[in-house]
C-alpha positions as CSV (number, residue, x, y, z in Angstrom):
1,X,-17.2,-23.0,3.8
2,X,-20.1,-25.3,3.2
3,X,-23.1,-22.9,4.8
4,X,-24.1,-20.0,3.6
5,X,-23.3,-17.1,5.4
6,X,-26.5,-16.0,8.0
7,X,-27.4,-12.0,7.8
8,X,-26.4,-12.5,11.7
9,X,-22.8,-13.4,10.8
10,X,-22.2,-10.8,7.8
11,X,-23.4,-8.0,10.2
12,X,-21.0,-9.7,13.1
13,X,-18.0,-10.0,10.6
14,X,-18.7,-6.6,9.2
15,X,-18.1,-5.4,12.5
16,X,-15.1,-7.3,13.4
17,X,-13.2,-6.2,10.4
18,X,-13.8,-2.5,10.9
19,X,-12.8,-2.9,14.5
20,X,-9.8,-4.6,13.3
21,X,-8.5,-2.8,10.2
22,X,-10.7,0.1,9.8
23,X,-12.4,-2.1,6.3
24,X,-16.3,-1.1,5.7
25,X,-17.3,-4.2,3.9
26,X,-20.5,-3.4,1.4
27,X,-23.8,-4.7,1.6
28,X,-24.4,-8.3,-0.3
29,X,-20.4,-9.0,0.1
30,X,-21.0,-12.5,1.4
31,X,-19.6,-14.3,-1.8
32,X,-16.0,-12.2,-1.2
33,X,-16.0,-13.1,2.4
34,X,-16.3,-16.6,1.3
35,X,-13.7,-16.6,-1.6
36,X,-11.4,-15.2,0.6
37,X,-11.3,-17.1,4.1
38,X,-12.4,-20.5,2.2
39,X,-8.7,-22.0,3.1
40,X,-8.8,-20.9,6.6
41,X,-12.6,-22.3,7.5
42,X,-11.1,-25.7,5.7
43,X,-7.8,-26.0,7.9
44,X,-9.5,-25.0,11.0
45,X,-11.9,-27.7,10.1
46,X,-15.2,-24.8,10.7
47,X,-17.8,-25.5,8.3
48,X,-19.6,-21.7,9.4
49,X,-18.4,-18.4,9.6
50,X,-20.0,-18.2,13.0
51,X,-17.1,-20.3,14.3
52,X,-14.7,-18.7,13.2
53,X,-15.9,-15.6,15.1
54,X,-16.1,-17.7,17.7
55,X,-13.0,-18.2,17.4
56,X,-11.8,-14.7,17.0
57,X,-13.3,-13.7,20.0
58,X,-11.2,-16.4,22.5
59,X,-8.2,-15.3,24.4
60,X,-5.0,-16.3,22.3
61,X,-6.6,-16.0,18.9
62,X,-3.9,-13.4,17.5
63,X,-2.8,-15.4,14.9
64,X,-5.9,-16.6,13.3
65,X,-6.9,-13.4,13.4
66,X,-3.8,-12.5,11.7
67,X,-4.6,-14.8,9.0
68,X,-7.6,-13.3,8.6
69,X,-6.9,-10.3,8.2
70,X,-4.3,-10.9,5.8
71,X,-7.0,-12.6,3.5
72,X,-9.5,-9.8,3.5
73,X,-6.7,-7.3,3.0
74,X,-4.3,-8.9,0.4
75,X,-4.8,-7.6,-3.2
76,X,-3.2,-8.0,-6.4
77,X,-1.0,-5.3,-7.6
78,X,0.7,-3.9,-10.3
79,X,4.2,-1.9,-11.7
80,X,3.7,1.7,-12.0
81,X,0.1,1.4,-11.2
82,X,-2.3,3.7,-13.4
83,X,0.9,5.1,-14.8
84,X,0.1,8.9,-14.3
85,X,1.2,9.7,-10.6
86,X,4.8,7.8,-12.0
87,X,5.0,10.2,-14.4
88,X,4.6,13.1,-11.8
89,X,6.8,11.5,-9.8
90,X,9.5,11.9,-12.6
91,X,8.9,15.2,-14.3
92,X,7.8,16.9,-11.3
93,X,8.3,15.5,-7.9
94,X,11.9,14.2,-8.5
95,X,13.0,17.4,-9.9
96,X,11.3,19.9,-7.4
97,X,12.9,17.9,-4.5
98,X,16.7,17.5,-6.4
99,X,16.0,21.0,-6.2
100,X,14.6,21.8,-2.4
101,X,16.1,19.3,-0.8
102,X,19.5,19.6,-1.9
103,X,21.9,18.0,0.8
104,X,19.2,16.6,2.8
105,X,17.5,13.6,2.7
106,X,14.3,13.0,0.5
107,X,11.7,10.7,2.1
108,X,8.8,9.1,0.3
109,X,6.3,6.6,2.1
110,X,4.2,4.2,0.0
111,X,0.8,3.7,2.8
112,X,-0.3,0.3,1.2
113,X,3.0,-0.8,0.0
114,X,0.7,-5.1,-0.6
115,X,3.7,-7.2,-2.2
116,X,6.2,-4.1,-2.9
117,X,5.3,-2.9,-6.6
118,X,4.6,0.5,-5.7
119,X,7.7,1.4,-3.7
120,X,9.9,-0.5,-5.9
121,X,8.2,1.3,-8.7
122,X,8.8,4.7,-6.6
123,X,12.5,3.6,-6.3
124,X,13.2,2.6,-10.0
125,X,11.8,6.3,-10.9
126,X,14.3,7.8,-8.5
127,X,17.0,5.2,-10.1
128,X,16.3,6.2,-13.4
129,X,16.8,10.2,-12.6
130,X,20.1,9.3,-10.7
131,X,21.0,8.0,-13.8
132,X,20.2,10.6,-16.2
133,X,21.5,13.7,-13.8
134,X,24.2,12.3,-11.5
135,X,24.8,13.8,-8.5
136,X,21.2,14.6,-8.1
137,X,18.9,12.8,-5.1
138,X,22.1,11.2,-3.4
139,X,19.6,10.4,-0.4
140,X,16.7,9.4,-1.4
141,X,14.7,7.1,1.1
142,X,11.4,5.2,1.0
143,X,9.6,4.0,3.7
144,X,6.7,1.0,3.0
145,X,4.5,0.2,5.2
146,X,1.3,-2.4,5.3
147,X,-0.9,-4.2,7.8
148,X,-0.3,-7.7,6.4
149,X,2.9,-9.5,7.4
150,X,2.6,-12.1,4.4
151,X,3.1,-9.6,2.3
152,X,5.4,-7.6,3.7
153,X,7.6,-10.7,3.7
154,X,7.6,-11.1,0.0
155,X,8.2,-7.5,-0.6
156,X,11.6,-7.6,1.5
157,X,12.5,-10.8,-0.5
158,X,11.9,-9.0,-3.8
159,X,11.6,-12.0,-6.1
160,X,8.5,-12.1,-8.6
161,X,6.9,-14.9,-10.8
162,X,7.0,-14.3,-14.4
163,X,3.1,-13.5,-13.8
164,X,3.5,-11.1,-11.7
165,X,6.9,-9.6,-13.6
166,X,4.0,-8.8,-16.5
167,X,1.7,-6.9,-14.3
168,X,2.5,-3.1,-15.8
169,X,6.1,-3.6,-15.8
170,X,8.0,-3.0,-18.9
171,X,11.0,-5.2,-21.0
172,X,13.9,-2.3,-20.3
173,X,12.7,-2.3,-16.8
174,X,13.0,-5.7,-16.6
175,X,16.1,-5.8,-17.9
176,X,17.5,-3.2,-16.1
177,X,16.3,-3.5,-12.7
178,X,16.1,-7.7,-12.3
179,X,18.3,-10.9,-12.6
180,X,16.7,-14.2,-13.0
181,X,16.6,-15.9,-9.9
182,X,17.8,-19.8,-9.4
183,X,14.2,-20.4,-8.6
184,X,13.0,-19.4,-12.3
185,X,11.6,-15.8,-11.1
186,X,12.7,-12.5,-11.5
187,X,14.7,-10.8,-8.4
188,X,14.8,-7.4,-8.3
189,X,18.4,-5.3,-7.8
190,X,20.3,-5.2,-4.6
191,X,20.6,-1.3,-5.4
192,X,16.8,-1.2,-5.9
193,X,15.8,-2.9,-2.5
194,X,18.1,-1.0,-0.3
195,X,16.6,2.1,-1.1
196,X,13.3,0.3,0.7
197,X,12.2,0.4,4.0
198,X,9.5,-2.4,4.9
199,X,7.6,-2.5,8.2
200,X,4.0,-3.3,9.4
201,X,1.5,-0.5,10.0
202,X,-2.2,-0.2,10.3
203,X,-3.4,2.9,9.0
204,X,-5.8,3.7,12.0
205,X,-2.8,3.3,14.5
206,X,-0.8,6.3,15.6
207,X,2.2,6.6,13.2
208,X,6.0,6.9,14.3
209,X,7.5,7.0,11.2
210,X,8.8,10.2,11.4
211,X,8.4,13.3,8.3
212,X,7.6,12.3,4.7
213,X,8.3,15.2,0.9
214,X,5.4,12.6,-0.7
215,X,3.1,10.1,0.8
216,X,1.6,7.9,-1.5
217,X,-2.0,6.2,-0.5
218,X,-3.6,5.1,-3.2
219,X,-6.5,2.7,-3.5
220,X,-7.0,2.1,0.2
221,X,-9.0,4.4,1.6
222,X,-11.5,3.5,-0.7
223,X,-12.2,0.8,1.7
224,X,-13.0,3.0,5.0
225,X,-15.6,4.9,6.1
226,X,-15.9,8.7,5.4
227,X,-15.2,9.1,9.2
228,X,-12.0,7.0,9.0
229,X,-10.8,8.6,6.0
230,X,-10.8,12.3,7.0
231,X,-8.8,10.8,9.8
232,X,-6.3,9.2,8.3
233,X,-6.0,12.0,5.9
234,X,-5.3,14.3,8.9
235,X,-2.9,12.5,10.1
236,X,-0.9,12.3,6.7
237,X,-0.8,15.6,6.6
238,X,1.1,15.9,10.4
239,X,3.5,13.4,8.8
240,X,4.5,15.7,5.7
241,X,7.5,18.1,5.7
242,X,6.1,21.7,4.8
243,X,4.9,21.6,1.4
244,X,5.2,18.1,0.5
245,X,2.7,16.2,-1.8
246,X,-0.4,13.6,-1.0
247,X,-1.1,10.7,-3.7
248,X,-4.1,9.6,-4.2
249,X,-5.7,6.6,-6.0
250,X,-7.9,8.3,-8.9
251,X,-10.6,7.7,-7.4
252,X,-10.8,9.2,-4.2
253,X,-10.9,12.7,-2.9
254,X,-9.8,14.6,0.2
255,X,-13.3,13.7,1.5
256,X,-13.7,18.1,2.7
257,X,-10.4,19.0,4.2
258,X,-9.0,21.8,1.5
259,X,-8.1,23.4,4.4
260,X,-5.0,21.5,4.8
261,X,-4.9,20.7,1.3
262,X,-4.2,22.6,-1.9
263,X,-4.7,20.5,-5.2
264,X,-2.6,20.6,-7.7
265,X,-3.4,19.8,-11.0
266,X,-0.7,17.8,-13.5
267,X,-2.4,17.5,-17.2
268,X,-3.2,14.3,-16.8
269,X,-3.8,13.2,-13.2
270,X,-4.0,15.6,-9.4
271,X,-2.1,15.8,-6.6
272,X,-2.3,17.4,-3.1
273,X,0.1,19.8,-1.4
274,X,0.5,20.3,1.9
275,X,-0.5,24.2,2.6
C-alpha cells in the first residue's frame, strides 16, 4: 500500500469488516489494516485501500473478499493457551463428564479453533486422562470451527514448524503426541486428529452444530461489539447440553447475562455454567 489510508476509507473498511465478520476495528487502526492486507493491495496491483473496496463491492468478488478476511482474522496461537482453563479441563471438566456422561458421547467445541492448537490441545488433555484411567471418556468428540479457510486447512493437516512446535507446547508433549514429518516439521498423532472435527463457521451465522458439555471461546469476542457479543453469547448457551460449561478468554465477561449463566470459580481462573 503506498498511500496512506484516508479517514473516508478507514470509516468505509471499518464498516465492511463488521458487516462481514462481526470485527469492530478501533480508532487509529490504520497501520494494522496496512500490515495486514499489504500482500493483497500488491498482487491485485491497488496502490489505495479505496480500490480494493471498490473491489469488494463488485459482483463476483467472493474470493478477494475471502482473502481479506482471512488477513484481518488470522492470529498467532499458542499450545495450552494461558495454561489455566487446561488445567480445568483436566482436574475438573474431564472428570465431572467421565462421570455424567458415562456411556454417552462427550462433545467439546473450540469457537476460534485459528491453525488447530486449542482443539488439539483440548484433545491431548482428554488423551492424557484416557491414559491414566482407562475405560474412562471412550467417546469423546471435538468439534472446531473458524471463519478462515486457510487456516482451517492447516489445522486438518496437523503438521507444525519447529516455531510454532515451541509456542506453549512442552518436550513430553512433543514427544508423545508428534512424529517428525519428511518435511522437517512436527506432525501431530493420527489418534490425536481423529478425535477433531474441522469446519468453517462465522460466529454471527446461525449454528447447526448440534449440543456441546463445553464450549470454548476464548479471545474472540474481544473483537465485537457489546451488541454482538451478548448475542453470540446467547446463542452458546442454546447450543450447551443442560449444565455444561462456557470458556472464556481471561479477559472477557458475560457482558450482563447471569441470567443464563452461573460463574464458577476454579482457584486460579472462572468458568461459566449453563443454569
Amino acid at each position: 500500500m503506498k498511500a496512506d489510508i484516508t479517514p473516508q476509507e478507514y470509516e468505509a473498511f471499518k464498516t465492511f469488516l463488521q458487516e462481514a465478520c462481526g470485527i469492530l476495528l478501533g480508532d487509529n487502526k490504520q497501520y494494522l489494516v496496512k500490515s495486514r492486507l499489504r500482500r493483497i493491495l500488491e498482487e491485485q496491483k491497488m496502490s489505495r485501500l479505496g480500490e480494493l473496496l471498490e473491489s469488494l463491492r463488485r459482483p463476483g468478488s467472493s474470493g478477494l473478499r475471502e482473502l481479506v478476511i482471512d488477513a484481518m482474522t488470522t492470529n498467532e496461537t499458542l499450545w495450552f493457551r494461558d495454561n489455566h482453563p487446561f488445567r480445568i479441563l483436566s482436574d475438573k471438566l474431564m472428570p465431572e463428564l467421565a462421570e455424567h456422561r458415562a456411556g454417552g458421547p462427550v462433545r467439546i467445541w473450540s469457537s476460534a479453533c485459528s491453525t488447530g492448537q486449542e482443539p488439539y490441545s483440548i484433545a491431548m488433555i482428554a488423551e492424557e486422562y484416557r491414559r491414566l484411567r482407562p475405560g474412562k471418556l471412550r467417546d469423546l468428540r471435538i468439534t472446531a470451527t473458524d471463519i478462515s479457510k486457510s487456516v482451517l486447512e492447516v489445522a486438518r493437516q496437523g503438521e507444525y514448524e519447529m516455531i510454532a512446535i515451541g509456542r506453549g507446547l512442552s518436550p513430553e508433549r512433543q514427544k508423545a503426541f508428534f512424529t517428525p514429518s519428511s518435511t522437517g516439521g512436527w506432525q501431530i498423532g493420527a489418534q490425536i486428529r481423529s478425535m477433531v472435527e474441522f469446519k468453517e463457521l462465522n460466529l454471527l451465522d446461525r449454528y447447526m452444530l448440534g449440543k456441546f458439555d463445553v464450549v470454548f471461546c476464548r479471545n474472540v469476542l474481544i473483537y465485537f461489539s457489546a451488541e454482538l457479543k451478548k448475542d453470540i453469547l446467547t446463542r452458546i448457551h442454546a447450543t450447551l447440553n443442560p449444565g455444561g460449561y462456557l470458556v472464556l478468554g481471561s479477559s472477557e465477561s458475560l457482558n450482563g447475562l447471569q441470567d443464563l449463566y452461573e460463574m464458577v470459580q476454579c482457584q486460579p481462573g472462572i468458568i461459566y455454567r449453563k443454569k
